[in-house]
N, C-alpha and C positions, 0 to 999 in steps of 0.2 A: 981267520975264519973265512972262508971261502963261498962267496955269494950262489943263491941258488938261482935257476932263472924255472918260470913254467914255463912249459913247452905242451901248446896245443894240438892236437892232432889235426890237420887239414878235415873241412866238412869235405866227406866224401857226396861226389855231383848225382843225383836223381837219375836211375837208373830207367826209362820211359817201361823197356818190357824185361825188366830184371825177376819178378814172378814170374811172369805169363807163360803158361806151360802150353804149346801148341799139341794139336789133337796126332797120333800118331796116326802114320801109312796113309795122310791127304797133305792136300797141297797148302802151304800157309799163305794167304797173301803177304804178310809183312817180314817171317822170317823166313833165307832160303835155310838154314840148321841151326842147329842149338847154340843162341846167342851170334847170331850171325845175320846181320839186315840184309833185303833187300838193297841193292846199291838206288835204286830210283828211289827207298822211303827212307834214305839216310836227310836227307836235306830238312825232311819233315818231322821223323823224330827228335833231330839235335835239335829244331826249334822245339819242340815241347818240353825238353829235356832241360832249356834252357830257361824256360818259367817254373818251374819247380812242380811236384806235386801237390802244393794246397792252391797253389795259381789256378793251373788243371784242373782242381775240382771245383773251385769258386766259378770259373769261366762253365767248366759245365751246369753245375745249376743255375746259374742264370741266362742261360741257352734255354735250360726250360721252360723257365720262367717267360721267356719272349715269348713262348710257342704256346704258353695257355693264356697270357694277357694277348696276343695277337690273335689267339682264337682259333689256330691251326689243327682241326678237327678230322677225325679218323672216323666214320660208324662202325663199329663191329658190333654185327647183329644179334643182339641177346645179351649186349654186354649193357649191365647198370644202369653206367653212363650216358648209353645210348648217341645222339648226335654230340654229345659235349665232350667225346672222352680225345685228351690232347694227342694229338699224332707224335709219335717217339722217333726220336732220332738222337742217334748217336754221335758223339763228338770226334772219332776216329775216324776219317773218311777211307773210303780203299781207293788206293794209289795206283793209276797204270801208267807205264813209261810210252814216252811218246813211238817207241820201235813197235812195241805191241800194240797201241791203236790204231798205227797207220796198220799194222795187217788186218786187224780187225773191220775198220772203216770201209775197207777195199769188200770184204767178204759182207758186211752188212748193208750196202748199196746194192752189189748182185745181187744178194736176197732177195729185197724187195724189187728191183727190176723184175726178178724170176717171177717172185708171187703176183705180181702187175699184170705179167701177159698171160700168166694161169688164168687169172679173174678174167680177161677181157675176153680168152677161148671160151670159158664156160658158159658167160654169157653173151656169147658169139658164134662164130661158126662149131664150135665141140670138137674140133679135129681132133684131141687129145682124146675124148672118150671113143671116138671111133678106130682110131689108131689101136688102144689098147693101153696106150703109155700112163693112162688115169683110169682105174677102173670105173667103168660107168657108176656104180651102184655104192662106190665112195662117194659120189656128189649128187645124184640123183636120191638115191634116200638119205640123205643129210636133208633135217629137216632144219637145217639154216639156207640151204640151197631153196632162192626164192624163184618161183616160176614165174609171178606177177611183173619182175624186173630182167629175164631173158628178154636180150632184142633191144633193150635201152641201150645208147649209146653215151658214155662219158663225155665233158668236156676231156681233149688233147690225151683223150686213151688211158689218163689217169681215174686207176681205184680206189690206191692209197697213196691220201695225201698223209697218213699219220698210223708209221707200220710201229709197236711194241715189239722188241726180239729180248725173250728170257734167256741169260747166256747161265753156263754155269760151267767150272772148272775144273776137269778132272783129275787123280793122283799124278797122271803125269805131265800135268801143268796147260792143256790144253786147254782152249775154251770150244763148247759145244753148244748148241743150243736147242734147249726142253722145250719152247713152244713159241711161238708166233700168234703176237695181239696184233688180228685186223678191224675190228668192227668198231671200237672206239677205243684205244688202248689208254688207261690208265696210268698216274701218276707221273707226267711231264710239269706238273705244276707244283708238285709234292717235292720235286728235284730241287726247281727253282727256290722254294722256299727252304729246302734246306742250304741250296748255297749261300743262300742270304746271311741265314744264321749263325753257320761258318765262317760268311768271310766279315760278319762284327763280331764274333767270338776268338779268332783265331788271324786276325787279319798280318801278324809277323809272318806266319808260315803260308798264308797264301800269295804274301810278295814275293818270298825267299824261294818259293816250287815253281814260279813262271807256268800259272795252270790257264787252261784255255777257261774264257769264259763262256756263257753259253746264251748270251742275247743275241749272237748272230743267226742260231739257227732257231729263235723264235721270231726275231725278223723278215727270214726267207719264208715262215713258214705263215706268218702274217700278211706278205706282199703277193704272196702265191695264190693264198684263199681268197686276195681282192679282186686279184686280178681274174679272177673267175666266172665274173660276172655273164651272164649270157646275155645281157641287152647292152644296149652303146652308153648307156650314163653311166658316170662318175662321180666319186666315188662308190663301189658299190657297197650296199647295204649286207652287212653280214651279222649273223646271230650265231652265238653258243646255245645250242638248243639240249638243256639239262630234265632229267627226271623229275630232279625237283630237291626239297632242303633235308626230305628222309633217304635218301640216296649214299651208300659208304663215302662217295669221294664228292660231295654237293660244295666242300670246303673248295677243293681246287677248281672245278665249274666256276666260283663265284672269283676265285683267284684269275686265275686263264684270260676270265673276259673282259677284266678290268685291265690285267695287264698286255692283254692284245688291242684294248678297243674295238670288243667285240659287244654286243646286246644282247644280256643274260636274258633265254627267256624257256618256258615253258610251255608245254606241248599249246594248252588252253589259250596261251597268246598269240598264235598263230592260226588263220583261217584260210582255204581256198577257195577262192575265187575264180571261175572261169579260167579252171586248169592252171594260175597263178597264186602263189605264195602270199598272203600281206601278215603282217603283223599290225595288230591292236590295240591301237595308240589312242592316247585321248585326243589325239588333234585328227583322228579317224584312221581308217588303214591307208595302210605305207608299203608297198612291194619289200619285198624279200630278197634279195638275189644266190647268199648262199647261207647253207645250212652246214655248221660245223658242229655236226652233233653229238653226244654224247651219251647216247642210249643205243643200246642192240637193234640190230635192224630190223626185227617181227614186230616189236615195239612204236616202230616209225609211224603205221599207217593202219588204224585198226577199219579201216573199209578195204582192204585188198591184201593185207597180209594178219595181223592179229586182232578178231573180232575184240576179244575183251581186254585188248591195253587202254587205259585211260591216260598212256602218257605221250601219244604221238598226235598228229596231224591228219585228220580223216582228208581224204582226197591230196596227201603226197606224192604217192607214184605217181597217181596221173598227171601231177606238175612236173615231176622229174622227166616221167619219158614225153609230155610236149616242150621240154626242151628251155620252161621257164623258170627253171631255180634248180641249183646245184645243191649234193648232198656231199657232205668230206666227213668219212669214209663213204664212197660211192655205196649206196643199198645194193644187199647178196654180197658183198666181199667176207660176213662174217662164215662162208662155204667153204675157207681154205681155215680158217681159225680151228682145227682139230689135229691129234698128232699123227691120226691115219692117214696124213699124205704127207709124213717126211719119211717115207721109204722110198716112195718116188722121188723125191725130188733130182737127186743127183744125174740121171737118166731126164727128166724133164732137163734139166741145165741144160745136158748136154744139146736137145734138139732144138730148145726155144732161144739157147744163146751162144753154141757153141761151143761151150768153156765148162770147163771142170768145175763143180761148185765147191766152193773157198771155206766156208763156212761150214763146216759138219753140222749136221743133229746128233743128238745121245739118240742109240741104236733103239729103232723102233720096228715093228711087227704087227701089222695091221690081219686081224686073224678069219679078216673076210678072204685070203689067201690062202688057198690050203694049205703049202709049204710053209707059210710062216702060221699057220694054226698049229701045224704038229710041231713044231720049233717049241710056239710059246705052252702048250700044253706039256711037251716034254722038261722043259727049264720052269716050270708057273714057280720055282720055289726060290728062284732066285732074280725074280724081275717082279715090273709093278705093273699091275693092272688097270686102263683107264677105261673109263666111257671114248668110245669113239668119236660119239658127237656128244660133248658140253652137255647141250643143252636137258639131257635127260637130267642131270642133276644128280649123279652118281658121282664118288667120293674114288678118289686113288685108293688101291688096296695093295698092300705091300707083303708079296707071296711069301718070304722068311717069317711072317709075325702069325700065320696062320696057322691052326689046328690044324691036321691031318684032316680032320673033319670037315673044317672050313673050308681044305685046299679042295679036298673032294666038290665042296658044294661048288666052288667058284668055277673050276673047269668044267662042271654041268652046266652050268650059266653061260661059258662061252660057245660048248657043245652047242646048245641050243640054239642062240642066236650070235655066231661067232664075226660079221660083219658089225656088231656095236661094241666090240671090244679091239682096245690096241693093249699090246704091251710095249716097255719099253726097259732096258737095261738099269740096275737100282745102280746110280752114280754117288760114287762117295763127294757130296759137295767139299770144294774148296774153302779153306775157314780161317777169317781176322779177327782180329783182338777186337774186342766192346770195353766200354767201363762201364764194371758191374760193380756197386758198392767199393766205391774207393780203389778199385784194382781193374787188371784187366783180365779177361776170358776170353777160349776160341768162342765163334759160334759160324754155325754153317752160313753161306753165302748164295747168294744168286741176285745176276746183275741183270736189271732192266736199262738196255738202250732208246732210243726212237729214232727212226729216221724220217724225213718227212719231204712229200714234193716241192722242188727249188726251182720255180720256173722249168725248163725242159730236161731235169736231172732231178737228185734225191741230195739230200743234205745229213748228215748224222749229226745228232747231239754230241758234242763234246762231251759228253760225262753221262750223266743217269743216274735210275734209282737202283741203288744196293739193298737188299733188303738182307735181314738176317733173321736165324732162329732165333724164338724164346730163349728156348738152354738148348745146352749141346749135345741131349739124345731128344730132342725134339727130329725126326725128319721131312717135316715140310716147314718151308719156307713161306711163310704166308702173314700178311699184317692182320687179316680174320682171324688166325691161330696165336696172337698175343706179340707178334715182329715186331723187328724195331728193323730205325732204314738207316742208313747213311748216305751223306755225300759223295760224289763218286767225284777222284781230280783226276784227270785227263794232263801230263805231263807234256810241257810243249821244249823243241830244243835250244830257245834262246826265250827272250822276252816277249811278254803277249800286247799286241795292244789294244786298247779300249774298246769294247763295241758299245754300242748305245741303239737300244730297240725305236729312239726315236729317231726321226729323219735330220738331216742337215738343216738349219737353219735359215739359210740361204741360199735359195729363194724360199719363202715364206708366203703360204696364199691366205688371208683372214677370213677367217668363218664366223658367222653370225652364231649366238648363243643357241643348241639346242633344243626344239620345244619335245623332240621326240621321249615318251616314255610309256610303255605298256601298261593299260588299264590296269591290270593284276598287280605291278609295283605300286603305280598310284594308290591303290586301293590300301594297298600292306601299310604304306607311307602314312596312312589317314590313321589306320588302324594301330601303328606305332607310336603316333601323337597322342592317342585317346588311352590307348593304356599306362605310356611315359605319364600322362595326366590323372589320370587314374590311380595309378600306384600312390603318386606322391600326393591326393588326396587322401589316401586312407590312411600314410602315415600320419598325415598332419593330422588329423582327427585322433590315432591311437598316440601319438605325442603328447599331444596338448592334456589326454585323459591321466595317461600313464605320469605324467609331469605334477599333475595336480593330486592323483592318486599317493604320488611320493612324497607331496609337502603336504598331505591334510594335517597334521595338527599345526602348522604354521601357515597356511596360508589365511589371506584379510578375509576369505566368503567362503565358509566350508559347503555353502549351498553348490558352486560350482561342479563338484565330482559329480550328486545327486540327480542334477537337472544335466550335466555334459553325458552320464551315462545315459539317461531317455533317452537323448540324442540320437547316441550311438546303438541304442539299440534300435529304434526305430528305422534307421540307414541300414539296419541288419550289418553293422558292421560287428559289432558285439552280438550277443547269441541272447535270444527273449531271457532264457534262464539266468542270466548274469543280472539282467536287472531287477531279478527279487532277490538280490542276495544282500543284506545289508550287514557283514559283519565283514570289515573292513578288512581283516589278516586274511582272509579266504577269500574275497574282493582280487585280493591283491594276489592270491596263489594261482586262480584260475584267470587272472586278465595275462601275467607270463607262461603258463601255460598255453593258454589260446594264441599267443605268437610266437611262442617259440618250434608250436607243434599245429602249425594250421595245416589244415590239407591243400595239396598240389592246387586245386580244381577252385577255392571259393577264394576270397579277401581281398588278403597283400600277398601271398603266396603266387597264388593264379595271375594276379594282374604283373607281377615281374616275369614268371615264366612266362607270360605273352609277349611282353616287351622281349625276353631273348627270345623268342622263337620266330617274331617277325622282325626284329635285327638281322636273323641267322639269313633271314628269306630274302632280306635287299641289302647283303652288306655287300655287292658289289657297286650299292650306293654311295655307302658310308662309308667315310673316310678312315684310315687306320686309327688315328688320334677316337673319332667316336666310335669307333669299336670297342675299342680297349678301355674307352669310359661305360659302355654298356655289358661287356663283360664282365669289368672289377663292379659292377651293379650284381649282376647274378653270383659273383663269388660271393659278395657279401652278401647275400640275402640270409643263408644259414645264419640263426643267430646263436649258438654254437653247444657244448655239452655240460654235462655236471651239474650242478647248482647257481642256479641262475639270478641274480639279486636284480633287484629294481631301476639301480644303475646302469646297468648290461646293457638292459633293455632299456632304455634313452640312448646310452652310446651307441646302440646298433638301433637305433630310428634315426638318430642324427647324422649318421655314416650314409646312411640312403637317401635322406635329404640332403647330402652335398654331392652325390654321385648323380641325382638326378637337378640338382643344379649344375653341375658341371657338363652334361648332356645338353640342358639348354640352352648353357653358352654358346655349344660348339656348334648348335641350330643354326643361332643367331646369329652369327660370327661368322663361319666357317662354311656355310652352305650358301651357293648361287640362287637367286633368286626366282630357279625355275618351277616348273609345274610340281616335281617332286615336295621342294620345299613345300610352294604355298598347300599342297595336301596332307603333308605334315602337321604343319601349323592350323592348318583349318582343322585337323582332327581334336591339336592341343585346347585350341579354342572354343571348339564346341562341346567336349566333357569338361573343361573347366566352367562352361554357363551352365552345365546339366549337373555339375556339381555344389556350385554355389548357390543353385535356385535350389536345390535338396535338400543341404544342409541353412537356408532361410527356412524353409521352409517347417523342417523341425523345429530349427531354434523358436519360429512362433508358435510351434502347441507346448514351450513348457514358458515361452516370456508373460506372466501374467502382468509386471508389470515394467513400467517404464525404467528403471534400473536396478533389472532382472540381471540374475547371476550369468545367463549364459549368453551376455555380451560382450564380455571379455574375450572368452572362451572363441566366438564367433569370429572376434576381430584376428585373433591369434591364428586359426584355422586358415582364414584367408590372407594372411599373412601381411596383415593391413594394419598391425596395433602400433608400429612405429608411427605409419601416416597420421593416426588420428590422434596422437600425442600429441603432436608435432603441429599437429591444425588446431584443437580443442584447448589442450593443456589440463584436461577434468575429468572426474571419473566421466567412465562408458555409459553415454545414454540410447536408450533403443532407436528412439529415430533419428538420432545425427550417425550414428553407428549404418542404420540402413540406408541411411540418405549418401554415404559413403559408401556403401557396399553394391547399390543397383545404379545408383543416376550417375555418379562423378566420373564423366570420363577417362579424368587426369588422372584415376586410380588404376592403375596394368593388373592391379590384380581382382578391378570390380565388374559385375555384370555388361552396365553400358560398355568397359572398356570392351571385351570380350565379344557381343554386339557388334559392336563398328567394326572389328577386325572382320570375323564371319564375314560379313556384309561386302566388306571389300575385298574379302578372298573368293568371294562368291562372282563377282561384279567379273572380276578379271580372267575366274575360268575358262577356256577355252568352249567357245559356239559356234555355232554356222549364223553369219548375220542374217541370214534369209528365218531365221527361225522366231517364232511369236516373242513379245517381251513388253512386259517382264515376264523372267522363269518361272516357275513354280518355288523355284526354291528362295527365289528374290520376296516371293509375295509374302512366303514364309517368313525370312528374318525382317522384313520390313515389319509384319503386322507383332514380332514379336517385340520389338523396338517402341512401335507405336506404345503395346500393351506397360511397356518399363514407363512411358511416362507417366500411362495414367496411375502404376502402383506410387509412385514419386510423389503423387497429390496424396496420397491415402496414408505414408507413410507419414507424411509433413502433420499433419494432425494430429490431436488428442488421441494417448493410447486408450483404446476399451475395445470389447469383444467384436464387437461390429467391424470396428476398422482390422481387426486382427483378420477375421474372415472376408470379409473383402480384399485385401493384400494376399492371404494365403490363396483366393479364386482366382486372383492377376496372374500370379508368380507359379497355378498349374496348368494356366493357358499359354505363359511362355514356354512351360517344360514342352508340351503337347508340338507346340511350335519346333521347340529344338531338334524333337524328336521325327517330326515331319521333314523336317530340314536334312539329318542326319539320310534318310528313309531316300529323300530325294534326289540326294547325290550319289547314293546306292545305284540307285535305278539308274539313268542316266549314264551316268560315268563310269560305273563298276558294271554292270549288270548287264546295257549296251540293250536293256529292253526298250527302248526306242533311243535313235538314232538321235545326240543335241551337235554333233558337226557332219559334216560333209563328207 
């Protein structure tokens, strides 16, 4: 009888784009035909091919996962989500070989050279308008054309130090390009953080591609902007000058200047002075030297070009044009930012450089021309219709998708006023594969480049932002309209080596610890202390209730729920109506109710949404590590859906008190000892006294007597009942309890300690020694200090009504104090309503 053997079939190897059906009659980037790779994205697919597809998709969800615990935030306006909603990026990067960048590179330098000496004619001698070669009346009624900054002179002839070029690829494999970002181009920091992500998501295939990195051309672009300086000191002082944290891209502002070592600031922290720039610091104003900003240029200066912006620097221009602070993009360069001068352009090449321009645009018809009016009036059904100049806020119209009706209306429109309309050629975009639910899709493409000024030349990014469609009969290209980006890898022809954004090590100059930091963070940093403290009071409070709520038929003092609820509703932490409700099962429905369903604006809800909103505001503060502990705070804030037991709700109060202990750690620990911190901490400090003396304060209108039930309760709140175990060893009595809660220093978590900190974070503030002293704010915590000892005698005594109100009059002249305290560092330091330094 003759042995059988099995015989298994070999696992056939994971096929990377074995579905993926490319879009017919455009150009694919990944395949050149059916089942046939690109030869430059063969290196890149056999590595992914080579971790399987459940590898692939594990690595890609947890790409996301970095990107919303890191906090990498998109606004799309009107969406939901609003500032919080995570920025999408694709795990598929698009691949160019190194043959095709060097052409490109070549072609997007002239560009911006070209566009450089356009801006310095228009706002210079105009030879182009009088020539004829730019029609006047393309830059003259543009109303980005600023007349207030004609006749200003650049540092070294430079306008753009940071040109945006939207490329895009048409069926017969060309690249063209749809538009030119001058005035502050977008998404150079959005690149950066997708490489990141890529190169710890996929780090096999970004050694095995030899891809260019791209810290070199944030370092030229870093050493250019300092070098900018218009006065003879060194280092100069440079600022990321941002809209602000409601802003679509305020994520990469906060990114950008952390990682350039630039000073995030807004318009409000900047003031002029005698035709000079300072910014406003707590250690008083600091010159400015240059502005890398990050808003439209009408925006910049609401005294000479936009009365009603409240996001720019009133008296700018006239700092620019006397020559003491630099703006990068130069102000008025957003005048070339329209598609009605890429008909010109090729004809400009020719006169302003000689040379043929390298770079095409997709075919454009500026219909202030009569020849290209009757053009675009005759073809309107097969092209797109733009606003000429942006800024009106008109929407692309795509003449195939119109009614006969519509098309009618639209060529009366340009009839009418045919100088605000271009049209432009409908390009079939080029299209890559995405992973869309466990597979791949085409989806349209369009690549954003940057090049940016290199000392006395231009530099190009290595790579850039890829944006893609939603789905594949979406046709715009937009992250407003639902886009996702990817990495773009720049193919190099051997090995790359390392760049590093920071300098050599040696020689090394040592710089003393900064005191510099902008009133406005300050201010944020106090106000992020106060609500971090804030929050995790209110749990502690709804804890300790909720906790006792779940054990009343076992706990030792059923009087505790009865007298901790007064409590709370007195603090308005609980709602007046909860506390006439004494039937326990309904107690218990509406106390989970009221947290699972609080409103945004009042409690625990509002005091975590503060806490994210003023993270969002100085997280070019905060370190990655307390990012991503204050963010996994607001994920978990939701306490989540369905039927919600009693339990739930403990676990999701105690998840918040360890995410806000983990916060404090990273305070403590993690943060240098400068002005930022100590305003921090002085915020944590002083709602932690404004809190303790609240909740004394209640706990004495229900303690009648001496070992009253909500002493316990009290100690637990303050988070003190291990200490007074541990000292006592006895039940909780009222006045060793308060005698531990206001006077013992030794207690971090009691009034005196709290006191003393204040006082010393006060002492050390930054002053003008020439100024009176003590402060106001000094006399303040001093007298409330005073006032803790004399409640320390009143507490030490026999309990009765008397000493009770005598203690509760101490402990409303310390709040009063606190509160004056809080009031005066406002003033002062935030407010800037009288001057406390030099």
């Amino acid at each position: 009888m003759s042995s059988i053997t099995n015989i298994q079939e070999p696992t056939l190897p994971w096929r990377f784009l074995h579905e993926y059906q490319p879009i017919d009659g455009v150009f694919d980037e990944m395949l050149a035909g059916p089942g046939k790779l690109r030869a430059h994205c063969e290196a890149f697919v056999h590595s992914l091919e080579s971790m399987g597809p459940h590898e692939f998709a594990s690595r890609h969800d947890n790409a996301r996962r970095a990107i919303r615990e890191n906090g990498v935030t998109y606004n799309v306006y009107g969406d939901p989500q609003g500032i919080d909603r995570p920025w999408e990026l694709d795990m598929v990067p698009l691949v160019v070989s190194a043959d095709e960048w060097s052409r490109l590179e070549k072609g997007l330098i002239q560009r911006t050279r070209l566009l450089n000496l356009i801006l310095l004619d228009l706002h210079g001698p105009q030879r182009l308008l009088r020539s004829g070669l730019l029609p006047p009346s393309l830059a003259l009624a543009n109303p980005a054309f600023l007349r207030p900054c004609h006749g200003i002179r650049v540092p070294r002839d430079i306008y753009l130090h940071m040109h945006g070029v939207d490329l895009a690829r048409s069926p017969d494999g060309q690249w063209a390009v749809l538009a030119d970002r001058t005035q502050a181009p977008s998404g150079a920091g959005y690149a950066l953080e997708n490489r990141l992500v890529l190169l710890h998501s996929l780090p096999e295939a970004f050694r095995g591609c030899h891809i260019h990195r791209l810290a070199s051309f944030f370092r030229a672009q870093r050493d250019t902007l300092s070098a900018l300086t218009p006065t003879q000191h060194q280092p100069a002082r440079v600022v990321l000058l941002t809209p602000g944290p409601y802003n679509e891209t305020y994520f990469e502002h906060a990114y950008l200047a952390r990682y350039l070592g630039f000073t995030l600031v807004e318009g409000a922290d900047l003031t002029v002075r005698d035709r000079r720039v300072f910014i406003k610091t707590l250690e008083g104003l600091q010159p400015v030297d240059v502005i890398f900003r990050r808003l439209d240029d009408s925006f910049c200066d609401p005294l000479e070009l936009r009365g009603d912006s409240f996001l720019g620097v009133a008296g700018l221009v006239a700092a620019v044009r006397a020559g003491n602070v630099v703006v990068a993009n130069a102000l008025g360069s957003g005048v070339i930012e329209t598609a009605a001068i890429l008909p010109f352009l090729p004809a400009l090449c020719r006169d302003l450089l000689g040379e043929e321009l390298l770079l095409p645009s997709v075919a454009t018809w500026w219909c202030g021309q009569p020849a290209h009016l009757s053009y675009v009036l005759e073809h309107l059904e097969g092209l797109v219709a733009k606003p000429a100049f942006p800024s009106k806020g008109q929407e692309p119209v795509f003449g195939r998708k119109l009614s006969d009706g519509e098309r009618k209306g639209l060529a009366a429109a340009i009839r009418a006023r045919p100088e605000d309309f271009v049209a432009q050629a409908h390009v079939e975009l080029s299209s890559a594969p995405v992973w869309h639910r466990h597979g791949l899709e085409p989806r349209s493409v369009v690549f954003r480049t940057y090049v940016a000024a290199a000392g006395d030349s231009f530099a190009v990014m290595p790579g850039g932002l890829t944006r893609v469609s939603s789905t594949q009969d979406v046709p715009i290209v937009s992250m407003q309209r639902g886009g996702r980006s990817k990495d773009t890898w720049v193919l190099s022809d051997g090995p790359v080596s390392a760049v590093s954004l920071l300098a050599p090590t040696d020689p090394i100059r040592l710089k003393p610890a900064t005191t510099e930091l902008p009133s406005r963070v300050a201010e944020n940093l106090f106000w992020l202390g106060r609500y971090v403290e804030r929050a995790e009071h209110i749990v502690r409070l709804l804890r300790s209730f909720v906790s006792r709520l779940a054990d009343q038929d076992t706990t030792d003092d059923p009087r505790q729920v009865s007298t901790l609820l007064q409590v709370l509703v007195g603090l308005r932490v609980l709602p007046e109506e909860l506390g006439q409700n004494t039937w326990l099962r309904k107690l218990e429905e509406e106390t989970i109710d009221l947290i699972a369903n609080q409103s945004p604006h009042t409690g625990l809800r509002n005091a975590l949404n503060e806490v994210h909103r003023l993270a969002s505001v100085v997280r070019d503060r905060l370190s990655i590590d307390t990012w991503r502990i204050l963010n996994l705070l607001h994920q978990d804030m939701p306490l989540g859906h369905g039927r919600i037991q009693f339990e739930d709700v403990l676990v999701h109060l105690n998840r918040i008190i360890a995410d806000l202990a983990a916060f404090s750690g990273m305070e403590m620990e993690n943060m240098t000892r400068g002005h930022g911190w100590r305003f921090l901490n002085l915020g944590r400090r002083l709602e932690r006294s404004v809190n303790l003396v609240g909740v004394l304060r209640g706990a004495l209108g229900v303690a009648h007597t001496a070992d009253s039930a909500i002493v316990e309760p009290l100690l637990e709140i303050a988070d003190s009942s291990m200490t007074y175990r541990r000292r006592y060893y006895a039940q909780p009595r009222i006045a060793s309890a308060l005698h531990l809660l206001l006077v013992d220093e030794t207690n971090t978590r009691g009034l005196a300690f709290q006191l003393a900190a204040v006082s010393d974070h006060i002492l050390r503030l930054p002053r003008d020694p020439r100024a009176p002293s003590p402060t106001r704010e000094e006399r303040l915590i001093a007298h409330a200090r005073d006032t803790l000892g004399q409640a320390d005698v009143i507490a030490s005594q026999s309990w009765s009504e008397d000493h009770v109100a005598a203690l509760d009059g101490l402990l409303g002249s310390i709040a009063d104090d606190l509160q004056a305290t809080s009031d005066a560092i406002t003033y002062f330091y935030f407010s800037h309503a009288e001057l406390r330094v030099s």
